[in-house]
C-alpha positions as YAML, in Angstrom:
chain: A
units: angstrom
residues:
- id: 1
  name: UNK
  ca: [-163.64, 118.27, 60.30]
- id: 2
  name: UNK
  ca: [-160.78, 116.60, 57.77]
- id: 3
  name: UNK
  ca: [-158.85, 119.81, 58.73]
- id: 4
  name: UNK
  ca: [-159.00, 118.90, 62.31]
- id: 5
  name: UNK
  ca: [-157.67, 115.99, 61.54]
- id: 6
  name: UNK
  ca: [-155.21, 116.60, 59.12]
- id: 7
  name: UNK
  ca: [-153.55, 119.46, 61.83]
- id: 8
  name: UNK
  ca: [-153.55, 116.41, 64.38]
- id: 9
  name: UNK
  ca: [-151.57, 114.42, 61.69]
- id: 10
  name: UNK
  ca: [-148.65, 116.54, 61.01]
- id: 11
  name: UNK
  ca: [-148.64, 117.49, 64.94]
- id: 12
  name: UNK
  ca: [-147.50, 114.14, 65.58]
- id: 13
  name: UNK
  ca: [-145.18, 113.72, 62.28]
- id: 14
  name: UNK
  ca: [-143.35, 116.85, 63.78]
- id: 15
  name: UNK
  ca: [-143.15, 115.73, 67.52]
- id: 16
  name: UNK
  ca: [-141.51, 112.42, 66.46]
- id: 17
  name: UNK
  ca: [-138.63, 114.62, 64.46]
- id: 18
  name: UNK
  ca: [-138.29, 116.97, 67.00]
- id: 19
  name: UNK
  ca: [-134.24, 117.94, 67.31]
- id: 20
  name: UNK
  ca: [-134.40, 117.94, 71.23]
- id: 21
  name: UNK
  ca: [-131.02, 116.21, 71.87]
- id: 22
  name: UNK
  ca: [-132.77, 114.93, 75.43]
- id: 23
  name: UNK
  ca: [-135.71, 113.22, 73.48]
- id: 24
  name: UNK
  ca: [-133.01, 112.29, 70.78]
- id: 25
  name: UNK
  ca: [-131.12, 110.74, 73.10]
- id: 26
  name: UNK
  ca: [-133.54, 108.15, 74.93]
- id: 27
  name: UNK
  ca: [-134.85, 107.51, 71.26]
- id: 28
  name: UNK
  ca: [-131.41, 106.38, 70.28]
- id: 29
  name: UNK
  ca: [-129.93, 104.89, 73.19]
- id: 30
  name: UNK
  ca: [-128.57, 101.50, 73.31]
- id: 31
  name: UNK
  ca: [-129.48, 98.53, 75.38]
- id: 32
  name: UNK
  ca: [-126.19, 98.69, 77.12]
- id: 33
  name: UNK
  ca: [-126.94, 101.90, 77.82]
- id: 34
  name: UNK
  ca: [-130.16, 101.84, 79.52]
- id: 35
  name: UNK
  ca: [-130.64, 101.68, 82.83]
- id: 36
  name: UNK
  ca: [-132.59, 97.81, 82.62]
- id: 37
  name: UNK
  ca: [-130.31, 95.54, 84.54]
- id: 38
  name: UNK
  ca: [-128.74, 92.86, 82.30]
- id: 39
  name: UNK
  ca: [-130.15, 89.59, 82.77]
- id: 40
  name: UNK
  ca: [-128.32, 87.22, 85.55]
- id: 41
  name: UNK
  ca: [-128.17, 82.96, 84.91]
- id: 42
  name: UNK
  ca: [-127.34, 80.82, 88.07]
- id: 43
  name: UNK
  ca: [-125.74, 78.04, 87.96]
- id: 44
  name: UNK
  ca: [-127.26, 74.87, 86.39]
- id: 45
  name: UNK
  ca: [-129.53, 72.42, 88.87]
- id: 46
  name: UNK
  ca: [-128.39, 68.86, 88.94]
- id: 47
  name: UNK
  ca: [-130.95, 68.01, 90.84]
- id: 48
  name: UNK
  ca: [-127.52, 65.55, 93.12]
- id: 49
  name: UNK
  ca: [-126.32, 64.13, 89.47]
- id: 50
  name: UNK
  ca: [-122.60, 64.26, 89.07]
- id: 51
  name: UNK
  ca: [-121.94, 65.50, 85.68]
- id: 52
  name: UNK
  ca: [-119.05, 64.30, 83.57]
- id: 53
  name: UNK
  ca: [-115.62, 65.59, 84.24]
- id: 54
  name: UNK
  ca: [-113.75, 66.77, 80.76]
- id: 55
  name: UNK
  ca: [-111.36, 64.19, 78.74]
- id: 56
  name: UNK
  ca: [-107.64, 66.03, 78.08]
- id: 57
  name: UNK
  ca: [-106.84, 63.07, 76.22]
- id: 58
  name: UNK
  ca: [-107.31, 65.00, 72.35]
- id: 59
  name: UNK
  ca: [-106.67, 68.76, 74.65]
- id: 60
  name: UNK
  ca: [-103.89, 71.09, 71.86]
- id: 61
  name: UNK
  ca: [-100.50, 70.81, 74.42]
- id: 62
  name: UNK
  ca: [-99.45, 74.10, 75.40]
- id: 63
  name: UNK
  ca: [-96.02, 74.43, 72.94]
- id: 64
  name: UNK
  ca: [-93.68, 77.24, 74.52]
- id: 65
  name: UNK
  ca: [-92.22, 78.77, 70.83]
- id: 66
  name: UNK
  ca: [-89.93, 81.97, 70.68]
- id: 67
  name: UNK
  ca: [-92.29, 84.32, 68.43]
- id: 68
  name: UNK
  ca: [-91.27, 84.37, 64.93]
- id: 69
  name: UNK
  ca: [-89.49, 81.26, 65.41]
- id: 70
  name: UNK
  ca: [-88.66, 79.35, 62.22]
- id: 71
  name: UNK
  ca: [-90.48, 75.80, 61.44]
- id: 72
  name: UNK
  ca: [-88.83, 73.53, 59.74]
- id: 73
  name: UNK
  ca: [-91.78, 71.52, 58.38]
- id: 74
  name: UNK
  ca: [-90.21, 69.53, 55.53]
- id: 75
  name: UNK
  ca: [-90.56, 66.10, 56.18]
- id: 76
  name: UNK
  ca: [-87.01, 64.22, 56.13]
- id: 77
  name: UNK
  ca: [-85.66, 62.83, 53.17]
- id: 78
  name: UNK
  ca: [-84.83, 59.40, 52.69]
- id: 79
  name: UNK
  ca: [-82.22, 57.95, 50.30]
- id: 80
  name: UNK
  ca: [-84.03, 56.34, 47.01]
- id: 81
  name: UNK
  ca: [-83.66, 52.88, 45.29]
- id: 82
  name: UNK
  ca: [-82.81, 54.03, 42.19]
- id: 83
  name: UNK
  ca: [-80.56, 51.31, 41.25]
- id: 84
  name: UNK
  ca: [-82.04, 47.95, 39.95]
- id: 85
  name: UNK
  ca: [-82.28, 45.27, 42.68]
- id: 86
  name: UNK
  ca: [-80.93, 47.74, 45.31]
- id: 87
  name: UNK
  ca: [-81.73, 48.78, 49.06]
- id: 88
  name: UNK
  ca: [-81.09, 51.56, 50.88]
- id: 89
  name: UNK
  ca: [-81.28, 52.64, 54.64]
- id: 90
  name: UNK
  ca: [-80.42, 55.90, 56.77]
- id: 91
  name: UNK
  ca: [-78.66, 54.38, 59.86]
- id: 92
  name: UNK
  ca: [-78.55, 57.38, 62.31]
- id: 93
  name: UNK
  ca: [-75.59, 58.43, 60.91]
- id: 94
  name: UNK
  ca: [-75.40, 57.69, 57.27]
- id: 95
  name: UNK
  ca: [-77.30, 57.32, 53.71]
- id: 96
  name: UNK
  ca: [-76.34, 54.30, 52.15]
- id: 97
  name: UNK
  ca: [-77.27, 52.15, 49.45]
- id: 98
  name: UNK
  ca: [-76.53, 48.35, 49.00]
- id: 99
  name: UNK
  ca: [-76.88, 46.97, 44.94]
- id: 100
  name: UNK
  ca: [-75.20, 44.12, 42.60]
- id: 101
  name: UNK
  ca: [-71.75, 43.51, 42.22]
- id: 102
  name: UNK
  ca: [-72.02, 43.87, 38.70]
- id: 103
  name: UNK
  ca: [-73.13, 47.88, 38.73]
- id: 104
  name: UNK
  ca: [-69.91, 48.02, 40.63]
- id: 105
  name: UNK
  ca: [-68.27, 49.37, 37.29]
- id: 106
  name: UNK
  ca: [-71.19, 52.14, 36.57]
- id: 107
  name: UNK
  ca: [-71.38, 53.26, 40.63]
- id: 108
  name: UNK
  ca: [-67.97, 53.25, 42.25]
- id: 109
  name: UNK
  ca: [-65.51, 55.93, 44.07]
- id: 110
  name: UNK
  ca: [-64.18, 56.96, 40.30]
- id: 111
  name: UNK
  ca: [-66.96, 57.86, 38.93]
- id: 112
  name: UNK
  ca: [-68.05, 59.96, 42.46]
- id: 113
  name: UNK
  ca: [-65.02, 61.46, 42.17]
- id: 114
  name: UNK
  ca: [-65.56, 62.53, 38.65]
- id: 115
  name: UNK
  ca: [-69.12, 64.19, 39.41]
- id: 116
  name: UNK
  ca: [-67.75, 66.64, 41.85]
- id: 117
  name: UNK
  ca: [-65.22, 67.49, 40.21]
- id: 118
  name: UNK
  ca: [-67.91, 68.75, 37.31]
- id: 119
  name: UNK
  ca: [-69.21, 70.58, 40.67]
- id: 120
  name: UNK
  ca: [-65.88, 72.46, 41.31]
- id: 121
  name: UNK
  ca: [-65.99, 70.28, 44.41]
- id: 122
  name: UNK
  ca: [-62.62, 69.66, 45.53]
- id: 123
  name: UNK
  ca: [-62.12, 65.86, 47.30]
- id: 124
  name: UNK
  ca: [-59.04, 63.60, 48.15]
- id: 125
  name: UNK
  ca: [-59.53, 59.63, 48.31]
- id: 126
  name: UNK
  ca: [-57.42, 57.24, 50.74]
- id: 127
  name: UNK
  ca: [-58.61, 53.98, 49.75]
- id: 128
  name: UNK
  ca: [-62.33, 53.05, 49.68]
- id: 129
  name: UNK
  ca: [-62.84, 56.46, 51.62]
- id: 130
  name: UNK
  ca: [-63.52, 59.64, 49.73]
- id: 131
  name: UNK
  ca: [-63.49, 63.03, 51.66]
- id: 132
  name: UNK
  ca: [-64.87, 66.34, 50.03]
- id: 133
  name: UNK
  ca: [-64.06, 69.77, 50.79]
- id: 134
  name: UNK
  ca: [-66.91, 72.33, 52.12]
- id: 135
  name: UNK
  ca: [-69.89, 72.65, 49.59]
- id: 136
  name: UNK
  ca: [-73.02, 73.70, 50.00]
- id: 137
  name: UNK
  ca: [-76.24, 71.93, 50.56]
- id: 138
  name: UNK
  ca: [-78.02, 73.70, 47.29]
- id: 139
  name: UNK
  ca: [-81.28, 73.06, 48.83]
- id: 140
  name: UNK
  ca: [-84.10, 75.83, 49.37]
- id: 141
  name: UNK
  ca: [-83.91, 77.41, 52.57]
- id: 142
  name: UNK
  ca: [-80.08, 76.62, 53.57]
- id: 143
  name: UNK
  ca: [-78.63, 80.03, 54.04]
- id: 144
  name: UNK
  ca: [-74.52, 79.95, 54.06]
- id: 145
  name: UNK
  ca: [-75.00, 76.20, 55.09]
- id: 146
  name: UNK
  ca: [-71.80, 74.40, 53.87]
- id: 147
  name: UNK
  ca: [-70.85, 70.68, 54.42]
- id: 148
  name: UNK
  ca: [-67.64, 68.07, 54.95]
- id: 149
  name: UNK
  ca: [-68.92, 64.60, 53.58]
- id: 150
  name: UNK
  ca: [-67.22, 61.53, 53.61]
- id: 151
  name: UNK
  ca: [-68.35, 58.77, 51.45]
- id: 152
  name: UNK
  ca: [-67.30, 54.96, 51.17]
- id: 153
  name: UNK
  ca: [-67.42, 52.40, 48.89]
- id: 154
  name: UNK
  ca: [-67.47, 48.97, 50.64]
- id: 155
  name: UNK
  ca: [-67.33, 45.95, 48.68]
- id: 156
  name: UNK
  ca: [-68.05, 42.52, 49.02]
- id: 157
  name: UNK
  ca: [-68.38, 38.63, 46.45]
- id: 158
  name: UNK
  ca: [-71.56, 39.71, 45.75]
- id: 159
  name: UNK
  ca: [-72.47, 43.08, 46.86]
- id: 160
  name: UNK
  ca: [-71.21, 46.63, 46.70]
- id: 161
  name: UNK
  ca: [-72.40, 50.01, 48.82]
- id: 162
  name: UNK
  ca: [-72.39, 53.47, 48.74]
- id: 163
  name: UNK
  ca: [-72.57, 55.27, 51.94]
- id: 164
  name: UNK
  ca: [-72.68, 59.03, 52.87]
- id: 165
  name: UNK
  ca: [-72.04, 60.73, 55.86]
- id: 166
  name: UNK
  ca: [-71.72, 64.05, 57.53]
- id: 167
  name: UNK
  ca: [-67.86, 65.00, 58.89]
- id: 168
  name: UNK
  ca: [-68.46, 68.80, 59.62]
- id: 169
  name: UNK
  ca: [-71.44, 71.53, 59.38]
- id: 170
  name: UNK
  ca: [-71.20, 75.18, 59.24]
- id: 171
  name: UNK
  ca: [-73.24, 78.43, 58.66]
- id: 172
  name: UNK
  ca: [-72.19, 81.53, 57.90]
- id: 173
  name: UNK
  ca: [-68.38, 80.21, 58.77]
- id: 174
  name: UNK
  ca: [-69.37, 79.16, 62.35]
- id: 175
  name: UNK
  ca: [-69.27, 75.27, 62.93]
- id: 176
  name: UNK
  ca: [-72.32, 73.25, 64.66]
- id: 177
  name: UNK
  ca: [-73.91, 69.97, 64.94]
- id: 178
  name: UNK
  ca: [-76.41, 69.22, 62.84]
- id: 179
  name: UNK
  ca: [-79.86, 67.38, 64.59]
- id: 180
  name: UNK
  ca: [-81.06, 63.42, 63.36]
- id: 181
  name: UNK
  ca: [-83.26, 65.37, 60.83]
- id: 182
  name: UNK
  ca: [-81.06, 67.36, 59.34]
- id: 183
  name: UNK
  ca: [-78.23, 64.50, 58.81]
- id: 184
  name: UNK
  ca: [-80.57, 62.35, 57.13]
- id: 185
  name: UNK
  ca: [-81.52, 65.16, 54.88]
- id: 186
  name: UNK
  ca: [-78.20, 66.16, 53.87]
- id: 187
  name: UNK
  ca: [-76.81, 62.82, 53.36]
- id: 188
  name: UNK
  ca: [-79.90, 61.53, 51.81]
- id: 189
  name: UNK
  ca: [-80.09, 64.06, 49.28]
- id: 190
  name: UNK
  ca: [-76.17, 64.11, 48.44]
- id: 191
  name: UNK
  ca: [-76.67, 60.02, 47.61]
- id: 192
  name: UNK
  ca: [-79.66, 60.41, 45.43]
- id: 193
  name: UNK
  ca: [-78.13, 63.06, 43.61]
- id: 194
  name: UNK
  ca: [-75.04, 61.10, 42.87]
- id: 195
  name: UNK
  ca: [-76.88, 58.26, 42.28]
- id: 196
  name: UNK
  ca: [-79.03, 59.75, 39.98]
- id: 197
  name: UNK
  ca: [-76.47, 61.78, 37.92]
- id: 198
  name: UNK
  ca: [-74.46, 58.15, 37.50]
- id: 199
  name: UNK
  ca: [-77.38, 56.27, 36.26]
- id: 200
  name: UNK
  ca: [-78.29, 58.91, 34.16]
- id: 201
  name: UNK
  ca: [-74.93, 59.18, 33.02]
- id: 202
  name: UNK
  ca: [-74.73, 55.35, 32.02]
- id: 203
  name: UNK
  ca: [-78.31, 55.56, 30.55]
- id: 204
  name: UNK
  ca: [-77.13, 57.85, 28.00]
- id: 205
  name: UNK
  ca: [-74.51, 56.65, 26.91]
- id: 206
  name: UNK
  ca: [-75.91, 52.77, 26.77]
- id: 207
  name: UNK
  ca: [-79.03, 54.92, 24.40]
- id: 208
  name: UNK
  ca: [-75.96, 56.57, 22.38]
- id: 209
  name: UNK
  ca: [-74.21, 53.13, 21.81]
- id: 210
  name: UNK
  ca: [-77.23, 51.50, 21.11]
- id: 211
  name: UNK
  ca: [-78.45, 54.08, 18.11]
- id: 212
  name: UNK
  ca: [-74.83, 53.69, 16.22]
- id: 213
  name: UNK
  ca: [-74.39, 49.59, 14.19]
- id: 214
  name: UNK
  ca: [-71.49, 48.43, 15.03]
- id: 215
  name: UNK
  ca: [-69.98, 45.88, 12.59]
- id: 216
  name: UNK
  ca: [-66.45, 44.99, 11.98]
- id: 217
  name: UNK
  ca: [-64.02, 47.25, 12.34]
- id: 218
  name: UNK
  ca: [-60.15, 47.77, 10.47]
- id: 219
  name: UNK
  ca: [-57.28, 48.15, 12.47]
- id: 220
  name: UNK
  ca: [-53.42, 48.21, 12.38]
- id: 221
  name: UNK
  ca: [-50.64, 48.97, 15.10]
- id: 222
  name: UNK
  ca: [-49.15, 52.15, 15.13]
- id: 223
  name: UNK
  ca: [-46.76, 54.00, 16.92]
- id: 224
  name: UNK
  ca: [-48.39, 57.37, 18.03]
- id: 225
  name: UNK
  ca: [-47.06, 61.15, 18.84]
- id: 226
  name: UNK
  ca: [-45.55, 60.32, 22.07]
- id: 227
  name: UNK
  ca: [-43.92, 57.11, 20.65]
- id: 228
  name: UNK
  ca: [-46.19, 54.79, 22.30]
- id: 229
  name: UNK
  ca: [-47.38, 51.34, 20.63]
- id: 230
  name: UNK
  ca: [-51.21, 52.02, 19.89]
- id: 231
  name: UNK
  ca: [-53.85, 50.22, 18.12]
- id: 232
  name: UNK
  ca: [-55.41, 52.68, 15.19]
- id: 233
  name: UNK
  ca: [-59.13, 52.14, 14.08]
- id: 234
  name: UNK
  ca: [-60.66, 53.50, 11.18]
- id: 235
  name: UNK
  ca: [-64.10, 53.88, 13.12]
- id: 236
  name: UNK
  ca: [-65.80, 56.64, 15.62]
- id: 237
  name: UNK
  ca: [-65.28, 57.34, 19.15]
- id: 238
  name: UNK
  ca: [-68.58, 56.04, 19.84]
- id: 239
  name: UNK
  ca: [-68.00, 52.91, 17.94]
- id: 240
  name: UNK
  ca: [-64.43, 51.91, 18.86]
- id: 241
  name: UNK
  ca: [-65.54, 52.58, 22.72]
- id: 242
  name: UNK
  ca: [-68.70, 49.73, 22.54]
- id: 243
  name: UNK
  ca: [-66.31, 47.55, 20.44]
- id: 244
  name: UNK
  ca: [-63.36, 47.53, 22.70]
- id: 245
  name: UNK
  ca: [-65.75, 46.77, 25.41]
- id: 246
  name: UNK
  ca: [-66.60, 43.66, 24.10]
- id: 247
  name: UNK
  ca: [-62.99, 43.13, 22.82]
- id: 248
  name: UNK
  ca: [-61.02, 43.35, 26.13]
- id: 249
  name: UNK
  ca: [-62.71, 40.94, 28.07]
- id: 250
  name: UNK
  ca: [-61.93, 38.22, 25.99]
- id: 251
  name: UNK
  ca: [-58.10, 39.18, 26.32]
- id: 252
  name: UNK
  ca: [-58.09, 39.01, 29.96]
- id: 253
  name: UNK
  ca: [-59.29, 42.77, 30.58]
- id: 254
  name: UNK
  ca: [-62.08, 42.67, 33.13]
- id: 255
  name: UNK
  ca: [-63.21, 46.33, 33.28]
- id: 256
  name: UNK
  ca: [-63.30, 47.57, 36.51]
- id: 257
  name: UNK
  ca: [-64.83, 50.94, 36.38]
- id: 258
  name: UNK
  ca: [-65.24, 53.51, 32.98]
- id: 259
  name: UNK
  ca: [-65.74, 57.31, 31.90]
- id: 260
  name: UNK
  ca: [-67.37, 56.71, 28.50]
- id: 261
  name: UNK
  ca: [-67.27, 60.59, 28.31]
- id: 262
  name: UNK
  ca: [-62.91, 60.41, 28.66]
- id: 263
  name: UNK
  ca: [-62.69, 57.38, 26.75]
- id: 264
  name: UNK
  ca: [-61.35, 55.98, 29.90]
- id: 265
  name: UNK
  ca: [-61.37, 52.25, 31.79]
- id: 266
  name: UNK
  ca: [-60.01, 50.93, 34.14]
- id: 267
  name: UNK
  ca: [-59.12, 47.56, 33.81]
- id: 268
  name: UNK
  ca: [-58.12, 44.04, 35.78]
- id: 269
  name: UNK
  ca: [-55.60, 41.91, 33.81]
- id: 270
  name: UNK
  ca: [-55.91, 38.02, 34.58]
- id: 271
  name: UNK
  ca: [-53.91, 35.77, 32.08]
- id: 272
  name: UNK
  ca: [-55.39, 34.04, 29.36]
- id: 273
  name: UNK
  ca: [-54.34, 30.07, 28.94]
- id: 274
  name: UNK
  ca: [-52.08, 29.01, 26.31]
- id: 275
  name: UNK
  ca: [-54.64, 27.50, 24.28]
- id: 276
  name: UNK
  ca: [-56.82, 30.50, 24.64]
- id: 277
  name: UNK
  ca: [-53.98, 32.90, 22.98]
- id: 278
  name: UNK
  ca: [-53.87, 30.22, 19.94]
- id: 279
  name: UNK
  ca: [-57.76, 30.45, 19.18]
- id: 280
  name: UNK
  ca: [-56.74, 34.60, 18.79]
- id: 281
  name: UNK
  ca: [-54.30, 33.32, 16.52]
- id: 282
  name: UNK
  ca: [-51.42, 34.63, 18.90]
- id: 283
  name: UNK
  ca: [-48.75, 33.73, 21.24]
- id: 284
  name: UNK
  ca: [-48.90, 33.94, 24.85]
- id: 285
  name: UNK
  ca: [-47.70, 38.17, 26.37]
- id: 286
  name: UNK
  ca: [-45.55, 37.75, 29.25]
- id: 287
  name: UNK
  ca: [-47.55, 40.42, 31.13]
- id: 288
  name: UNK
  ca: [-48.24, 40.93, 34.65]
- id: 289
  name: UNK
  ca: [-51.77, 40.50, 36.29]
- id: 290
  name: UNK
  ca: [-52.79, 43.64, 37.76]
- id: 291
  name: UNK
  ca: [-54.69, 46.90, 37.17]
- id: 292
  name: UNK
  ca: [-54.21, 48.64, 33.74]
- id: 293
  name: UNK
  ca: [-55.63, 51.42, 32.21]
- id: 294
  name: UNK
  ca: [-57.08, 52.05, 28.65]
- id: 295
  name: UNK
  ca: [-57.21, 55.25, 27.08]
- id: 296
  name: UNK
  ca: [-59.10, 56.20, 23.64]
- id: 297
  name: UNK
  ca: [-58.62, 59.36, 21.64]
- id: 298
  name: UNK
  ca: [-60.80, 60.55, 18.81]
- id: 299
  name: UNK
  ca: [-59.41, 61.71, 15.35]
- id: 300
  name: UNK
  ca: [-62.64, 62.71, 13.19]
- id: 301
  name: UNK
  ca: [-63.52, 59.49, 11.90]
- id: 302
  name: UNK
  ca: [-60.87, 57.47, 13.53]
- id: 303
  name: UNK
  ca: [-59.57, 56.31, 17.36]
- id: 304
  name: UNK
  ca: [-56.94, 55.44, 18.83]
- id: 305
  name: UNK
  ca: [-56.18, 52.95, 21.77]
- id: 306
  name: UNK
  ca: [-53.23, 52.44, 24.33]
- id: 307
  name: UNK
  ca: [-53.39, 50.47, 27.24]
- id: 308
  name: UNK
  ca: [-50.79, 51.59, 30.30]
- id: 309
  name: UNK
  ca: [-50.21, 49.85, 33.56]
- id: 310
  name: UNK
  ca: [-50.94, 51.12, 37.30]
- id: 311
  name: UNK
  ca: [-47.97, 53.53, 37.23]
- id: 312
  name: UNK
  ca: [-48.78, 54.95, 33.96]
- id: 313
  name: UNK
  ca: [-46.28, 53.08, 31.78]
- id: 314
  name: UNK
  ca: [-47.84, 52.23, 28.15]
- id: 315
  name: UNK
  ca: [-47.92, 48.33, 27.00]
- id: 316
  name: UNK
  ca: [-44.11, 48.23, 24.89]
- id: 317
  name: UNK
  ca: [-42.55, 45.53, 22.96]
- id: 318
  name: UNK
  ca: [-43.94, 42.38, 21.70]
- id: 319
  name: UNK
  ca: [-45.77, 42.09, 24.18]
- id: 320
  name: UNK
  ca: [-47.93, 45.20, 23.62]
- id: 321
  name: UNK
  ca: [-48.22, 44.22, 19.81]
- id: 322
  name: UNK
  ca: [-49.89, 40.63, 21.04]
- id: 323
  name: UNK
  ca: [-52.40, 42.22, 22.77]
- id: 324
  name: UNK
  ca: [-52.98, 44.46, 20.13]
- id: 325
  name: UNK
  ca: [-53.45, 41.95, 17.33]
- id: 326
  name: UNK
  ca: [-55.24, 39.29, 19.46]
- id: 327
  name: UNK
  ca: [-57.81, 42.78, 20.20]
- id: 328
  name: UNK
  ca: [-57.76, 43.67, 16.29]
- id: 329
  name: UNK
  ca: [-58.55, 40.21, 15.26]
- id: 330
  name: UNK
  ca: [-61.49, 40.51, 17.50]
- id: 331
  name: UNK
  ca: [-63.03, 43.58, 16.56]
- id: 332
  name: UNK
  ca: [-62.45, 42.96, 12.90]
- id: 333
  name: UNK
  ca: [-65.15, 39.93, 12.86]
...
């Protein structure tokens, strides 16, 4: 009897792995395969209730792009407040920014000038109007993108601006008009940079004045190399250039603008009164008001000043020895 059974057993064990690629076939097919009809829906029943129409108020617009089409997706830059008690604004067509009339002597055409010249950037100035010569924009993703600015210094009693604009645009030698976005970018990022580089400038060198005591200094007249009058000090650069800035002021000297780095300032002469030469301990110089220049040089441990007038010509005669003296009896208290 249990062989009966057990031959019934493996007869069925060897049907179901039978290699008959017809039975094979229906054992393996798929249910797309098969010939069962797939399943049908009709449409819903509303049973006469209107359903609700769909709302293309938050529908994705349908954007026609050119594939491979470059994105800009920076967002614009703006110009920065960096000086004190300033404001800035991009106006369509240029970064400015508006600040004290006091930081007119750290932030002025001069001193622009000066930075891009350290940038091999070539620029000419006709009045309160620089213009500089192609440069490019340095930023990440400008390829052969060169620009013309033009940037102005507008002054007023009590306020002073710097504004940047965009004269030309070109890439890869081929001129074109820049879009809003791309203006503001350019001329935002050209005014912070100068801006920046300026205030850093004038940081460092207040931080360098600041570490070196400056007491009195010794000083004679001289007559230099080039046979100009000169006023010797037996101090440092460093130290002769925060002395003499306290010095000329009280000698009529208002300083304009300076390059701290050159030795250089650039000064406006208004006459003292009589009785303010005689506190010096001086005369009165028959000098003209106007704009002079200063000039320091370093020796080692000792400077050198001269001041020249607008064309270049050095302070001669007794006249150049008064302000001398009444600047060495300052500096030597």
């Amino acid at each position: 009897m249990k062989k009966i059974i057990l031959g019934l057993a493996a007869t069925v064990v060897l049907s179901g792995c039978s290699s008959d690629p017809e039975k094979l076939k229906t054992a393996n097919d798929t249910f797309q395969k098969s010939e069962a009809s797939i399943p049908g829906f009709s449409p819903l029943a509303t049973g006469g209730v209107n359903l609700p129409v769909a709302d293309n108020t938050y529908a994705l617009p349908n954007i026609a792009f050119k594939k491979g089409e470059n994105i800009d997706i920076r967002p614009p830059s703006t110009p920065l407040a960096i000086i004190q008690n300033s404001l800035t604004q991009f106006d369509g067509e240029r970064a400015l920014i508006v600040y004290p009339e006091e930081q007119t002597s750290i932030y002025n055409l001069k001193q622009v000038e000066r930075l891009l010249k350290e940038e091999n950037i070539s620029s000419t100035v006709q009045g309160s109007v620089l213009t500089t010569d192609w440069s490019p924009t340095d930023r990440i993703g400008d390829k052969n993108v060169e620009i013309k600015y033009q940037i102005e210094h507008v002054t007023d009693r009590r306020s002073s601006a710097l504004a940047v604009s965009v004269l030309q645009t070109r890439r890869d030698g081929i001129i074109f008009t820049p879009s809003m976005s791309e203006k503001q970018r350019y001329t935002s990022d050209r005014l912070n940079r100068l801006i920046y580089a300026l205030t850093s400038a004038y940081t460092k060198q207040q931080q360098d004045l600041s570490n070196a005591s400056v007491g009195a200094i010794s000083s004679h007249i001289i007559q230099d190399l080039n046979g100009q009058i000169a006023l010797a000090m037996n101090t440092t650069f460093n130290q002769a250039w925060e002395k003499l800035g306290y010095a000329l002021p009280k000698v009529g000297f208002a300083i304009k603008s300076e390059t701290s780095g050159r030795g250089y300032r650039e000064l406006k002469y208004s006459s003292l009164n009589k009785e303010d030469w005689l506190r010096l301990g001086i005369e009165s110089p028959k000098i003209d008001n106007g704009i002079y220049n200063m000039q320091i040089s370093d020796h080692s441990k000792q400077s050198s000043m001269v001041i020249s007038d607008e064309k270049g010509h050095s302070l001669s005669g007794d006249d150049a020895r008064k302000i001398y003296q009444a600047i060495s009896n300052i500096i030597s208290r």
